[in-house]
C-alpha positions as CSV (number, residue, x, y, z in Angstrom):
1,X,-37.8,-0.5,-2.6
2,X,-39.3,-0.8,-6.2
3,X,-40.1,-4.1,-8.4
4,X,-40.1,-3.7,-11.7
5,X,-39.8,-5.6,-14.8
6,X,-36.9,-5.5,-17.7
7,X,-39.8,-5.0,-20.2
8,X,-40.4,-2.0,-18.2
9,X,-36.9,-1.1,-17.9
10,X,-36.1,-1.2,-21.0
11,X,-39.2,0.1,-22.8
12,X,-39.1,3.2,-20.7
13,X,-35.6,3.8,-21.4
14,X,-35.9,3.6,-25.0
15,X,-38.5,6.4,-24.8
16,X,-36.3,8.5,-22.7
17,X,-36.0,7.8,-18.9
18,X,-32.7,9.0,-17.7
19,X,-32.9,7.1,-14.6
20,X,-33.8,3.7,-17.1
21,X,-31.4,4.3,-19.2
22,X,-28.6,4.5,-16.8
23,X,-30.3,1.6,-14.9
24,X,-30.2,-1.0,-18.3
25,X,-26.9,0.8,-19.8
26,X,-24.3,-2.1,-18.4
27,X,-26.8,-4.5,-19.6
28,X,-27.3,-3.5,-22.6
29,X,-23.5,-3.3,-23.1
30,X,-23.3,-7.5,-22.4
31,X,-23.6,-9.7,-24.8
32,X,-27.0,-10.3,-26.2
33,X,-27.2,-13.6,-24.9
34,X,-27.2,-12.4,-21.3
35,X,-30.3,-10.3,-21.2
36,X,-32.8,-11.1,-18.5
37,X,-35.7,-12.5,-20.4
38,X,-38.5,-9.8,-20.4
39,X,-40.4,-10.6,-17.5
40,X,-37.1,-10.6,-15.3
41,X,-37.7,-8.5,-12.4
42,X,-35.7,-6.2,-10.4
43,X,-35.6,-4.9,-7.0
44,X,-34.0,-1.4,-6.5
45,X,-33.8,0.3,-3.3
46,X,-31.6,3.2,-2.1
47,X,-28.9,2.6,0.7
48,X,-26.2,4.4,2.4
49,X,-23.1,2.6,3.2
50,X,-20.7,5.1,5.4
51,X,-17.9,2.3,5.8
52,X,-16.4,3.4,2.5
53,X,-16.6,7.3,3.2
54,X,-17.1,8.4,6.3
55,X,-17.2,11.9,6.4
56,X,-18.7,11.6,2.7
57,X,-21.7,8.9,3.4
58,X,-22.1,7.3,-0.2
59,X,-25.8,6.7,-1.1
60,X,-25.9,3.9,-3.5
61,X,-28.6,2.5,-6.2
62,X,-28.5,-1.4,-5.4
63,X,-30.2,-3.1,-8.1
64,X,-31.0,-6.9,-7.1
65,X,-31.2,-10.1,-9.1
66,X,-29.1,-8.9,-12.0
67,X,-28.5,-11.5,-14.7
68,X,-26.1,-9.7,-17.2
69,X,-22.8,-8.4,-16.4
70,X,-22.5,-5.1,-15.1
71,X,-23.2,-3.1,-12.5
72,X,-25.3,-3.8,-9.0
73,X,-24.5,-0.6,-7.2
74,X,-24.7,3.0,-8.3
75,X,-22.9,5.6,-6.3
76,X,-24.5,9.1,-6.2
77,X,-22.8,12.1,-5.0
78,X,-24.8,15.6,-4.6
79,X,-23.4,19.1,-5.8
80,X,-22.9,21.4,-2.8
81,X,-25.7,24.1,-4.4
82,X,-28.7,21.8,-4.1
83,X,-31.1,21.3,-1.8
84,X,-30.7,18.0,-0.8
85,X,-26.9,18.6,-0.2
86,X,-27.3,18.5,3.7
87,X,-28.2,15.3,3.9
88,X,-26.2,13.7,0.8
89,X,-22.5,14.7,1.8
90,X,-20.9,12.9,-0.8
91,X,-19.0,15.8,-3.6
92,X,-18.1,15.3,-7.0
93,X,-14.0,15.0,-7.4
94,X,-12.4,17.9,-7.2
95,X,-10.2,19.3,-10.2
96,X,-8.6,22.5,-9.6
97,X,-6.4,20.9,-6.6
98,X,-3.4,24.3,-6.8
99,X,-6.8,26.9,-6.4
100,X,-7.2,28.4,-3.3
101,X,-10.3,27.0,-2.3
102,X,-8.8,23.7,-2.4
103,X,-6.1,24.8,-0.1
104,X,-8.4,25.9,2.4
105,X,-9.7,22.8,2.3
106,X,-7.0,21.2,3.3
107,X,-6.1,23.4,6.3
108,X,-9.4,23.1,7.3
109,X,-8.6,18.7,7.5
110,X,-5.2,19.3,9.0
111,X,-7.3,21.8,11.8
112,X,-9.7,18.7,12.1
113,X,-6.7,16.4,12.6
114,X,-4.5,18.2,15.1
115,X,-7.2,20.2,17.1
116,X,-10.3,19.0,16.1
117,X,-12.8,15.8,16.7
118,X,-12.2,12.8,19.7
119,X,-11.8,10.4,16.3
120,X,-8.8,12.0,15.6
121,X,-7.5,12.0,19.4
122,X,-4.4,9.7,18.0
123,X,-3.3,12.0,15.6
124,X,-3.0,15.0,17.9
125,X,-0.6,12.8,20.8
126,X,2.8,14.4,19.6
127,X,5.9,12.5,19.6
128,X,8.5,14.0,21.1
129,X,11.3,14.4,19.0
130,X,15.1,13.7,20.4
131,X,17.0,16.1,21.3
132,X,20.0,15.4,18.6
133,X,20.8,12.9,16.2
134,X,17.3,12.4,14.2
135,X,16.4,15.8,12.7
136,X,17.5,16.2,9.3
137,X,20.5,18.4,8.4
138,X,19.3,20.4,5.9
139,X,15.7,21.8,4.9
140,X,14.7,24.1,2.1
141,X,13.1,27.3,3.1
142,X,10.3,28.3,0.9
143,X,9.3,31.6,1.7
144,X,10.6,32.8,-1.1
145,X,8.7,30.9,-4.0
146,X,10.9,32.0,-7.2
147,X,13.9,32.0,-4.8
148,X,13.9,28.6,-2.4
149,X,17.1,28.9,-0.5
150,X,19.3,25.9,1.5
151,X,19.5,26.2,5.2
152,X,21.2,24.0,7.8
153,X,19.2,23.3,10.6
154,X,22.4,23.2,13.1
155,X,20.1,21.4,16.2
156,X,17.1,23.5,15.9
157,X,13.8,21.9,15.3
158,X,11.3,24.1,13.5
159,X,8.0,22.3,11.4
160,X,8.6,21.2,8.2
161,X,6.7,19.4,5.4
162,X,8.4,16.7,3.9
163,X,8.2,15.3,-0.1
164,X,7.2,12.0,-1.3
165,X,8.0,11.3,-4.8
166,X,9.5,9.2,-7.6
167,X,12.6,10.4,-9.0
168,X,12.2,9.0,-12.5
169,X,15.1,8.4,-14.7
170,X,18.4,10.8,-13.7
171,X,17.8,13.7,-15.9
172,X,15.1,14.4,-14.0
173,X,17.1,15.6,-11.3
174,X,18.8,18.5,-12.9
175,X,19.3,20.4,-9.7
176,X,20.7,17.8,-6.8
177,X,22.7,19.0,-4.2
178,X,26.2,18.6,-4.5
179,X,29.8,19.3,-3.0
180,X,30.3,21.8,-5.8
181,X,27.0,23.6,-5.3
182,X,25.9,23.3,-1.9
183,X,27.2,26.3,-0.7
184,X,25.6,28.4,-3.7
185,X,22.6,27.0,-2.3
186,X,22.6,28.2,0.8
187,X,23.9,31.3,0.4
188,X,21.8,32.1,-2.6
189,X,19.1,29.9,-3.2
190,X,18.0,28.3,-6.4
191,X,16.4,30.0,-9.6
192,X,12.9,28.1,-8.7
193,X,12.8,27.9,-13.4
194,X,15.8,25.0,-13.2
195,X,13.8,23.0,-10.8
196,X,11.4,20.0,-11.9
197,X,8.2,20.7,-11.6
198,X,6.9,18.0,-8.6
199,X,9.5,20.0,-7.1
200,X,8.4,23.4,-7.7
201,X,4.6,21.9,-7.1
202,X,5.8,21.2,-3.6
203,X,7.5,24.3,-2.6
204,X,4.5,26.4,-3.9
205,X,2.1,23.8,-1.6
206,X,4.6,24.2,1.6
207,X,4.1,27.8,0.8
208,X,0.0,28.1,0.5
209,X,-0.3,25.7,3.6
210,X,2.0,28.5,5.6
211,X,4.6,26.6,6.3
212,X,8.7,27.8,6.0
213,X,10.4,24.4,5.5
214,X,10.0,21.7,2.9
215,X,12.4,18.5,2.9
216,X,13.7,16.5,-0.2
217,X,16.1,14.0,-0.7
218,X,17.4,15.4,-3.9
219,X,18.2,18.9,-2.4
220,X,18.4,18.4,1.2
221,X,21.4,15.2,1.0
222,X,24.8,15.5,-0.5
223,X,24.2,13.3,-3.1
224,X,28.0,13.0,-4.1
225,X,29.3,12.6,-0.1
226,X,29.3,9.0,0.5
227,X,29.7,10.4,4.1
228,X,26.6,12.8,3.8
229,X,24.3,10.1,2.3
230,X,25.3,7.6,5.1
231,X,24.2,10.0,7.8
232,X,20.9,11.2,6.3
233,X,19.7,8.0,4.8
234,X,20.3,6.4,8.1
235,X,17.6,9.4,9.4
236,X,15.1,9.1,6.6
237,X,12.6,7.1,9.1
238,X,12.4,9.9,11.6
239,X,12.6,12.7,8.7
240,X,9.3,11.4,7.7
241,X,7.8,10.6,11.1
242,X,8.6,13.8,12.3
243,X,7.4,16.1,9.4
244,X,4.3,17.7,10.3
245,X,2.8,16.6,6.9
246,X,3.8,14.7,4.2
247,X,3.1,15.8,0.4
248,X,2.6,12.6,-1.3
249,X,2.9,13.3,-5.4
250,X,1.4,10.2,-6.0
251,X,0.3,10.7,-9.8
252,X,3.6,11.9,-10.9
253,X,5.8,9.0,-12.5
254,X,9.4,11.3,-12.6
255,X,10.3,14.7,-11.1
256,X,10.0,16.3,-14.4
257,X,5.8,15.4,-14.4
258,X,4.6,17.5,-11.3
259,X,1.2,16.7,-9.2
260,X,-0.8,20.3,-9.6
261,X,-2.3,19.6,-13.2
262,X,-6.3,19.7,-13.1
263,X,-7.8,16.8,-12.6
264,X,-10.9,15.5,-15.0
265,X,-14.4,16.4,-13.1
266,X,-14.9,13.2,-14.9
267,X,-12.6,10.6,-14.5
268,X,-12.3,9.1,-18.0
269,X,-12.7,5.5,-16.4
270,X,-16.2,6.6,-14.7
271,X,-19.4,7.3,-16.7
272,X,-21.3,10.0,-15.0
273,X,-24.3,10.7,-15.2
274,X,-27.0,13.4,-14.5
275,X,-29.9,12.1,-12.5
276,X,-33.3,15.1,-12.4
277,X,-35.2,14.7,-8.9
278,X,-37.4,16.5,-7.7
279,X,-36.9,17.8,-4.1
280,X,-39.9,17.7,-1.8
281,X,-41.4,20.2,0.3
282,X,-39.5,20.7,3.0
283,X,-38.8,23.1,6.3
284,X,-35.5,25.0,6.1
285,X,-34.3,27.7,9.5
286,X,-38.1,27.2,10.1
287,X,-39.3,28.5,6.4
288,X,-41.7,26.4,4.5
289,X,-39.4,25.7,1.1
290,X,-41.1,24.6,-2.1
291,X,-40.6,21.8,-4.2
292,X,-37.8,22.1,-6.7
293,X,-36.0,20.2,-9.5
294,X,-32.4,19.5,-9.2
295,X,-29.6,17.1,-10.2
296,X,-27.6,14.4,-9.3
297,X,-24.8,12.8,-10.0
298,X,-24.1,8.6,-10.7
299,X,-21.4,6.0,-11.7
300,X,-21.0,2.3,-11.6
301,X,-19.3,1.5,-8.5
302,X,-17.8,-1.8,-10.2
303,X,-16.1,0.5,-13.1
304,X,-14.7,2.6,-10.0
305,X,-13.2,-0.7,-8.1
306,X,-11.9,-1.9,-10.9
307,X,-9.9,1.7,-11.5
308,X,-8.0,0.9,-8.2
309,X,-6.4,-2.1,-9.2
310,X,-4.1,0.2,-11.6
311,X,-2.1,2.0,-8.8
312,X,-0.5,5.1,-9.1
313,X,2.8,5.7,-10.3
314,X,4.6,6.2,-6.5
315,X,2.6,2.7,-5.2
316,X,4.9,0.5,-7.4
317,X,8.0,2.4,-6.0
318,X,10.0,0.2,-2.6
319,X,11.4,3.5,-1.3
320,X,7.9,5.3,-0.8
321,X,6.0,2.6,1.1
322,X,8.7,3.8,4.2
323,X,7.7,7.7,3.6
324,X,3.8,6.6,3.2
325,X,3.9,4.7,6.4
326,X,6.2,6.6,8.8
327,X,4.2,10.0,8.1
328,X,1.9,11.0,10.7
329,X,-0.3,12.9,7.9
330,X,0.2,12.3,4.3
331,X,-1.7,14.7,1.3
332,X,-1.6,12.7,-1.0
333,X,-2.3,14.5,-4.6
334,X,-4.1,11.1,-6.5
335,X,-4.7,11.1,-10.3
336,X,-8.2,11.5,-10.0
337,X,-9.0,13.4,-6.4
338,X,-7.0,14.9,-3.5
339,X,-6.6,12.7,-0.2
340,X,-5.6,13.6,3.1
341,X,-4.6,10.6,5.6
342,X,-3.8,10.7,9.0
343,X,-3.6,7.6,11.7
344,X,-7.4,7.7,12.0
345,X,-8.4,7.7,8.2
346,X,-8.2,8.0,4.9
347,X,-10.5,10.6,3.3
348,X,-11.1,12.8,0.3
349,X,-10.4,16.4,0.5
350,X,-13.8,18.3,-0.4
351,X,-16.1,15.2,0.9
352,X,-15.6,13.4,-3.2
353,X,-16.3,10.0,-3.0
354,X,-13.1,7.6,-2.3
355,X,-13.2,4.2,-1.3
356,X,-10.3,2.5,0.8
357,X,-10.0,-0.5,-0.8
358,X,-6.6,-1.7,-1.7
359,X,-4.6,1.3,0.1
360,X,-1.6,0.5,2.1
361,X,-1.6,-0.8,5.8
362,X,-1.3,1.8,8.4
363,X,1.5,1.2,10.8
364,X,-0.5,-0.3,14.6
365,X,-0.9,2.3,17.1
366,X,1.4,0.8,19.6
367,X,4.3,1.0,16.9
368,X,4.0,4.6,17.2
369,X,4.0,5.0,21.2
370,X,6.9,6.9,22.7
371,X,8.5,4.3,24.8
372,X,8.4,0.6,23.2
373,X,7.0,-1.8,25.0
374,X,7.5,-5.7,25.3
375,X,4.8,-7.5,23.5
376,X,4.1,-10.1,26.4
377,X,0.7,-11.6,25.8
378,X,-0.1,-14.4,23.0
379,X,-2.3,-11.5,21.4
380,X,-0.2,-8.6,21.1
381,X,2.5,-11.2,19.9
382,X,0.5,-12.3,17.1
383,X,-0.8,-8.7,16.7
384,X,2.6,-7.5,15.8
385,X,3.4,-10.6,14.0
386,X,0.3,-10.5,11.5
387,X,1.1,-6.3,10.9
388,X,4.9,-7.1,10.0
389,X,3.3,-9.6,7.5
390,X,0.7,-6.9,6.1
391,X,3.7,-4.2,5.7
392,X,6.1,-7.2,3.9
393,X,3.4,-7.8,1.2
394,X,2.5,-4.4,0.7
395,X,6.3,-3.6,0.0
396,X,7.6,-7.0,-1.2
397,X,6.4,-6.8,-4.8
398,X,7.3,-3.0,-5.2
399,X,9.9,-2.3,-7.9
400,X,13.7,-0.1,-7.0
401,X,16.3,1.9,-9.2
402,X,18.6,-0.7,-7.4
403,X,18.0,-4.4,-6.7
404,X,20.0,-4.5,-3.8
405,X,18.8,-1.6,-1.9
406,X,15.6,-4.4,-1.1
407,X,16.4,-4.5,2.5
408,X,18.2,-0.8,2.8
409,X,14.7,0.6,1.3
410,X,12.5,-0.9,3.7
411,X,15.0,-0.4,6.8
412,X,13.3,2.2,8.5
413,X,9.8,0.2,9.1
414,X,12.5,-2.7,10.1
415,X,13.6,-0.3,12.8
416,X,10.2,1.3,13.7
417,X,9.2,-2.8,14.1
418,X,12.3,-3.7,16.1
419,X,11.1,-1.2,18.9
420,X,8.7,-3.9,19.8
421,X,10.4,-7.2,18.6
422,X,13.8,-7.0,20.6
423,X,15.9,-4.6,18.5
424,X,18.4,-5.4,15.7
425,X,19.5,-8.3,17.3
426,X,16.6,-9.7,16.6
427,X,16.5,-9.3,13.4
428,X,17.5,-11.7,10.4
429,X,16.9,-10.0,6.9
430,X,13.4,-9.3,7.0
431,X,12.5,-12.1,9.7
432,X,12.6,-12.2,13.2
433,X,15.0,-14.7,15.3
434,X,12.6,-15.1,18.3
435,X,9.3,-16.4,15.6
436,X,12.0,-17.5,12.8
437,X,9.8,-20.7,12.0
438,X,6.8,-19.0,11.7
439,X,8.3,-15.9,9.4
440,X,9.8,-18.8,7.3
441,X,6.3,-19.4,6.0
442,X,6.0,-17.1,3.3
443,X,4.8,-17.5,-0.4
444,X,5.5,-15.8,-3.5
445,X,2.7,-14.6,-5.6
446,X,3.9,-16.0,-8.5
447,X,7.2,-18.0,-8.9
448,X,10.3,-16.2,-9.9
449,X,12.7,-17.6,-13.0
450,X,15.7,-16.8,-10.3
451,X,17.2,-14.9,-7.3
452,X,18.9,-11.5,-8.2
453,X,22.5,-11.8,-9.8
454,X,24.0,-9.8,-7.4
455,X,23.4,-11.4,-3.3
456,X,21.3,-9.4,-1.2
457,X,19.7,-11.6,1.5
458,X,20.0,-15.2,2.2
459,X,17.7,-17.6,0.0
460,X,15.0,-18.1,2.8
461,X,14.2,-14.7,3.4
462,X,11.7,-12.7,0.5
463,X,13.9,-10.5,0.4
464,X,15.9,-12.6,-2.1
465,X,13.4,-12.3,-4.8
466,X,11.9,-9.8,-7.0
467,X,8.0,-11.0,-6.1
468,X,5.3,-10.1,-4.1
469,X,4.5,-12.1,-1.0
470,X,1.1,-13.1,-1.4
471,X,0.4,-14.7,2.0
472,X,1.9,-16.0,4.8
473,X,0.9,-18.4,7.8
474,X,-0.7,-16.1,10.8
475,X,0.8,-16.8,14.3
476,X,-1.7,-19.4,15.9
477,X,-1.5,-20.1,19.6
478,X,-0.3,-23.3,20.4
479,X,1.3,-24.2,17.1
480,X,3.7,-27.3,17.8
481,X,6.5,-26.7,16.1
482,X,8.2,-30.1,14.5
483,X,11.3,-27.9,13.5
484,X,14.3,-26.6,15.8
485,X,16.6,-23.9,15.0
486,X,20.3,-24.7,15.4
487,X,21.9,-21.8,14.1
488,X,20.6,-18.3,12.4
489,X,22.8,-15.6,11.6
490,X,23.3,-12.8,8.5
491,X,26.6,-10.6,7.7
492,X,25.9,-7.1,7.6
493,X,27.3,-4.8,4.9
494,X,27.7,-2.3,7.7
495,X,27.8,-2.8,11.6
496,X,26.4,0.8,12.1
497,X,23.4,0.0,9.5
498,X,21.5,-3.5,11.6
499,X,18.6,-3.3,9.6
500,X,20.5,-2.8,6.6
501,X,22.2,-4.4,3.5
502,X,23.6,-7.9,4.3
503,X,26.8,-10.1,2.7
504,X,25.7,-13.4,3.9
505,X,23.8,-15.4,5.7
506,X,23.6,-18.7,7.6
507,X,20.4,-20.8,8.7
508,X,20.7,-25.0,10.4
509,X,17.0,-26.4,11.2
510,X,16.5,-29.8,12.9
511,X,14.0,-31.1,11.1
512,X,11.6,-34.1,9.9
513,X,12.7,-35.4,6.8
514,X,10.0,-36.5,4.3
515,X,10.7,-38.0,1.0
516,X,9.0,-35.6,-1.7
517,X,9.4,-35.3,-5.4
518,X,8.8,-32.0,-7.3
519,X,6.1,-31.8,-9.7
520,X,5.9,-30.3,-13.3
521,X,4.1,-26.8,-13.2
522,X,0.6,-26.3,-12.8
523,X,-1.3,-24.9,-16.2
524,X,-3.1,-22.8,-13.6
525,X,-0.4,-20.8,-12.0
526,X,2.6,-22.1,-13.2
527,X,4.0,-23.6,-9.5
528,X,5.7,-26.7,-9.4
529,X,4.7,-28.5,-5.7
530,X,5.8,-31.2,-3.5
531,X,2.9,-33.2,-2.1
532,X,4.7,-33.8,1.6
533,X,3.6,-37.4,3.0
534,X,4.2,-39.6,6.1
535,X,6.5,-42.4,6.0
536,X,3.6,-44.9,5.6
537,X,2.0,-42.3,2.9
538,X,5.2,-42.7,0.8
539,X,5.5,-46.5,0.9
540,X,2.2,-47.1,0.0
541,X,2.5,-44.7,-2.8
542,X,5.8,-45.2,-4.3
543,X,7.4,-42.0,-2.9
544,X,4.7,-39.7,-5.0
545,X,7.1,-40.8,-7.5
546,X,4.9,-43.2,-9.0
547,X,1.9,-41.8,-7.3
548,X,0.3,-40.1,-10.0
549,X,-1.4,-36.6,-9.9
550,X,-0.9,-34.9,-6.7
551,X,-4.8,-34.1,-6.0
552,X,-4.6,-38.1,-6.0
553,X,-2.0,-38.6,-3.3
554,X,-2.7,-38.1,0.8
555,X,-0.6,-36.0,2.0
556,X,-0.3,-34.0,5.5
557,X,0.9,-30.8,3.6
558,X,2.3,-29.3,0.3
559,X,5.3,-27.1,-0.1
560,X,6.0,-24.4,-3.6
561,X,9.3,-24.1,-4.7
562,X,10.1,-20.2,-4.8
563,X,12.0,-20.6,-8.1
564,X,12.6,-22.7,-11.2
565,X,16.2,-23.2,-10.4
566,X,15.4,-25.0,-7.5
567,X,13.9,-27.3,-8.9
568,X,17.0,-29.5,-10.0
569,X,16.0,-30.9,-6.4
570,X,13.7,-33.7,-7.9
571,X,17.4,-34.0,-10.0
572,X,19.0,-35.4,-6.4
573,X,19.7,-39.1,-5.7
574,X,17.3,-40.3,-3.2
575,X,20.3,-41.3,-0.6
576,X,19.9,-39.7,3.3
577,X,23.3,-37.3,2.7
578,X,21.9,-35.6,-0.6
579,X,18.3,-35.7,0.5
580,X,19.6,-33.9,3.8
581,X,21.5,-31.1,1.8
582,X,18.5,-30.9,-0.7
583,X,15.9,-30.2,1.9
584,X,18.0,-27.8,4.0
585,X,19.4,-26.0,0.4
586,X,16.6,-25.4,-1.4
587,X,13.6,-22.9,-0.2
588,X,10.2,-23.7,-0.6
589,X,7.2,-22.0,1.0
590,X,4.8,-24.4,2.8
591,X,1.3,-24.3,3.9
592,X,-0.4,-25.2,7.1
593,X,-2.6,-28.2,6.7
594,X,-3.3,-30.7,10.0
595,X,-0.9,-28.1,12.4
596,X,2.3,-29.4,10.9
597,X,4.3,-25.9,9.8
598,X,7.4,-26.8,7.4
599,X,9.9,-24.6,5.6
600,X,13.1,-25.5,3.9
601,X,16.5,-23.5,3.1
């Protein structure tokens, strides 16, 4: 570790120290009244924190007791020519992602993954694929490049790679798969010039990698057989489970974009810069080496975490989430690096620096297992309870072509969930019968004007709003439960689709009834609450009514209405009948507070 002053800092950067300058740059960037005064002093050591990267151990520049604003970690990665590049593993991004060498890289991580290391012993247990019923119809065989031709797979079950993408707006699908044209295309392929270009980006990948087969929605489905689109849909869960890898064009906002552009060495949101060192002497294959200058490479770890919080184009899309987490392996072609994910871990392809935080939840192991099991035990109950809950908030605030395809999009990880939570019976439009109180306490990010025009789901599931779920109660052991469930029920759209689009729906609770009054919004985040009191609470206070304030009322719990039309509930007369109707009409997400769980609607 070194101490040194900001005097120091700063003098020697303004005479020309590199490693100053980058050191003092974020400070001197702040405002001027948030320099250290001149005797500050900083600590700087070097670290290495492998959580982030593992095959890619990141060595970072910590730089203690900062006052100004700006960065306290500095992430260096090494070029591959240097010396020191043995033990500093960490690349710079890679940018010519379609070149050959990049390829190889990537058959090199799929080796790894299927044949390789005992960390990846998950990835290589196969799943053995049925017999009949689950394999897609059609594939698109790519060993012709210009010439991709239409084949029907008529109960064989070769490899294929499957496609991950966002469709855009419909011109951007010039070349779908039609009753018109789909025996053209299997007879005699497609002129590979009419196709968009994530398209063509994908056949050209499935190509390179050495595989035959590629599967798309858009060319692989009928898209103007209602018939056709009922069967395949129905498969898209296993279409992406079983794919042996899964190109993810996650950069790409429409078909028309594609994903095999260079990407910047430099990713304009990073400053990079050079670093000189000077490499000691050192033994290399038992020859004494001399000393030598070299280079490396820094950024401000804070710019780079704040670069995740703009997702890419496919993480804002509902239908995606499904093909992300059902695939077994996923290349997924980021705006600023190439990553390869499997069930074991998320990594950059070329040993670039990429941190996980923020990606999407992988599906639990036991999801995944050939024959379902019951979850018996308190712990694997509440195991598979909290990962339903991680999967619901990472999809719940994503955005669809269609409103009410909310519940047919995420259908698939329904289905993958109901192996191991009783089967469709079980399930009540995006909650679960046999923990139904529990999955009742959700809350919205941020509350919603209204619920869609058009009915979807019943108005105590999420699925009846266009907002994220931002948390939701975990299962505790030994919650008492004050509520009972007197009926639950939902009409589906279509009895051969359980996990599917629903007509209506039906809940009844026996519950507690407290007297609570909605409250104006909050300046901070625009919720309206009701303050939930005991009977003796309420007297004492006036019903919160004439209580003031809610941080001045007791109260055993609060409860957030989901939407501003509900809440003409404080609009209700106060007599048992109405108050009855209002409580078990209009939905509002409670918290835990004192083990009393409570959900209306």
């Amino acid at each position: 570790m070194y101490t040194v002053s900001w005097a120091a800092l700063d003098s020697a950067a303004r005479t020309g120290c590199v490693w100053c300058t980058f050191l003092v740059g974020p400070a001197r960037i702040a405002k001027t009244e948030r320099l250290p005064k001149s005797d500050h002093r900083y600590n700087i050591r070097l670290g290495t924190d492998s959580s982030r990267s593992e095959d890619a151990p990141v060595i970072d520049i910590y730089v203690d007791n900062t006052v100004p604003e700006g960065c306290s970690s500095l992430h260096i990665w090494v070029p591959a020519d240097i010396a020191l590049h043995a033990a500093l593993r960490c690349r710079p991004f890679l940018s010519h992602v379609r070149s050959t060498r990049v390829l190889d890289l990537v058959k090199a991580a799929l080796d790894q993954c299927t044949h390789g290391v005992a960390e990846h012993e998950g990835c290589r247990v196969k799943i053995p694929i049925p017999t009949s019923g689950t394999f897609p119809s059609r594939l698109v065989d790519c060993s012709n490049i210009d010439r991709p031709r239409l084949v029907e797979t008529n109960g064989a079950r070769p490899l294929y790679v499957a496609l991950s993408y966002v469709w855009g707006p419909p011109s951007a699908q010039p070349c779908r798969t039609t009753m018109a044209n789909v025996d053209e295309y299997t007879l005699h392929g497609l002129d590979s010039k009419t196709l968009p270009q994530t398209i063509r980006d994908a056949i050209y990948v499935t190509n390179a990698l050495g595989f035959q087969y590629l599967w798309l929605d858009s060319l692989c489905i009928i898209q103007d057989s209602a018939e056709d689109k009922h069967r395949e849909i129905a498969r898209m869960r296993d279409v992406y489970r079983y794919a042996y890898l899964t190109i993810i064009a996650a950069s790409a906002s429409s078909a028309f974009e594609g994903f095999l552009q260079d990407r910047p060495l430099c990713p304009g949101h990073l400053h990079i810069t050079d670093l000189p060192v000077v490499v000691p002497v050192c033994k290399q294959d038992g020859q004494q080496q001399k000393a030598q200058s070299s280079t490396l490479i820094a950024f401000d770890s804070a710019v780079y975490y704040r670069k995740l919080d703009e997702p890419e184009p496919i993480n804002l899309r509902s239908w995606c989430l499904q093909e992300l987490l059902m695939s077994s392996r996923s290349l997924i072609y980021a705006s600023t690096t190439l990553l390869y994910r499997c069930s074991a871990k998320t990594m950059a392809i070329g040993g670039a620096y990429y941190g996980t935080y923020g990606e999407a939840p992988r599906l639990p192991s036991f999801i995944s297992k050939p024959a379902p099991f019951p979850p018996t035990s308190p712990i694997s109950t509440r195991d598979v309870h909290d990962s339903w809950w991680d999967v619901v908030k990472a999809y719940s605030g994503r955005a669809l072509s269609y409103p009410s395809d909310k519940l047919v999009a995420f259908a698939g990880l329904a289905e993958e969930f109901g192996r191991v939570r009783g089967g469709p019976s079980n399930y009540l439009s995006g909650l679960w019968r046999d923990t139904l109180l529990h999955d009742l306490l959700w809350l919205l990010d941020s509350p919603a004007e209204s619920r869609a025009v058009d009915y979807r789901a019943p108005s105590w599931s999420w699925a009846s709003l266009d907002r994220a779920i931002f948390s939701h109660v975990s299962w505790w052991e030994g919650d008492t439960m004050l509520a009972e469930v007197v009926m639950s029920a939902v009409v589906l759209h279509d009895e051969r689709l359980p996990y599917g689009h629903v007509t209506g729906g039906h809940l009844v609770l026996r519950v507690p009834l407290i007297l609570a009054t909605v409250t104006p919004p909050y300046k901070v985040d625009s919720r309206r609450r009701l303050p939930l009191q005991t009977a003796e609470q309420a007297h004492l206070q006036g019903g919160c009514r004439n209580g003031g304030p809610i941080g001045h009322l007791p109260y055993l719990a609060r409860a957030y209405l989901d939407t501003e039309e509900d809440a003409t509930v404080d609009q209700i007369d106060r007599s048992s009948e109405e108050i009855q109707g209002a409580v078990r009409g209009r939905p509002a997400s409670i918290q835990k507070n004192r083990g009393l769980l409570f959900r209306s609607g």
